[in-house]
C-alpha positions in Angstrom: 127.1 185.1 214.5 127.1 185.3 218.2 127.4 182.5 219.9 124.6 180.7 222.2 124.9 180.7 225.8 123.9 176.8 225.6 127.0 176.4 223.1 129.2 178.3 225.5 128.8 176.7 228.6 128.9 172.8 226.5 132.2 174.1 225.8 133.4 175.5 229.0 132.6 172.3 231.0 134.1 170.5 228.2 137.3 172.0 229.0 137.6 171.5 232.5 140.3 169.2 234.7 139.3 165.8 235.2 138.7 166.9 238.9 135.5 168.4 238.0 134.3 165.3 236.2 131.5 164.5 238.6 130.5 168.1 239.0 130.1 168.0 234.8 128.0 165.1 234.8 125.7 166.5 237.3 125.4 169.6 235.5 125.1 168.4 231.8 121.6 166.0 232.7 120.3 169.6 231.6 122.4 172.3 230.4 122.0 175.6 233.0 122.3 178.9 232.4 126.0 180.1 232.6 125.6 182.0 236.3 124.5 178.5 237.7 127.9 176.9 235.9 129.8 179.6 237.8 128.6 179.3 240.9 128.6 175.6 241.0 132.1 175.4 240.0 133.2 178.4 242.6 131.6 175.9 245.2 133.1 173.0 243.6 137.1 174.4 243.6 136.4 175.4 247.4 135.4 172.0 248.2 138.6 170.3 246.0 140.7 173.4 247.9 139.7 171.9 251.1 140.4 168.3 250.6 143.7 169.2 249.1 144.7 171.1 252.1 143.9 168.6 254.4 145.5 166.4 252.3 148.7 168.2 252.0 148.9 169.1 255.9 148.8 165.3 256.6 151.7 165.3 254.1 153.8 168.0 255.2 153.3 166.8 258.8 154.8 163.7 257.3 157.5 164.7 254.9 158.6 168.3 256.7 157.5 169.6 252.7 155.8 172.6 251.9 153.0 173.0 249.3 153.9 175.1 246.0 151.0 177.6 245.5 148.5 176.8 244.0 146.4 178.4 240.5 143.0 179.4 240.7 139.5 179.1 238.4 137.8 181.1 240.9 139.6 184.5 239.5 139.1 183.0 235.5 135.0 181.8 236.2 134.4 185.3 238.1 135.6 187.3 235.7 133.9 185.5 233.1 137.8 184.4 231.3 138.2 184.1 227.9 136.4 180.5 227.2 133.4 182.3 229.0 133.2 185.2 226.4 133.2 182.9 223.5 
């Protein structure tokens, strides 16, 4: 039995860092469709990208240390990764 897109996307945001807590909250007053999940979290991860690079600046300008590179959802959400595919 396939499963629902309503099921799927409950689950996805479910699974997500505690970083996207507030984004979660916003999203599940009313379950959306899975593109509007995708694209709300693509703009969420740039927004957490750029705090955490103007955070680390300030701390590398501090400490003379360099960031280690960092993973990305944006590659897993647009390709629709395996949580997406149910």
């Amino acid at each position: 039995m396939p499963i629902s897109e309503e099921d799927r996307v409950v689950h996805f945001l479910t699974n997500l860092l505690d970083s996207y807590n507030m984004l979660v909250a916003a999203l599940e007053a009313k379950v959306p469709k899975i593109e509007v999940v995708r694209e709300r979290l693509l703009q969420e991860e740039r927004g957490l990208k750029g705090r955490a690079s103007v955070a680390a600046n300030s701390e590398r300008a501090m400490t003379g240390k360099r960031r280690p590179k960092a993973t990305s959802l944006e590659s897993s959400v647009i390709s629709g990764g395996a949580t997406m595919n149910g």
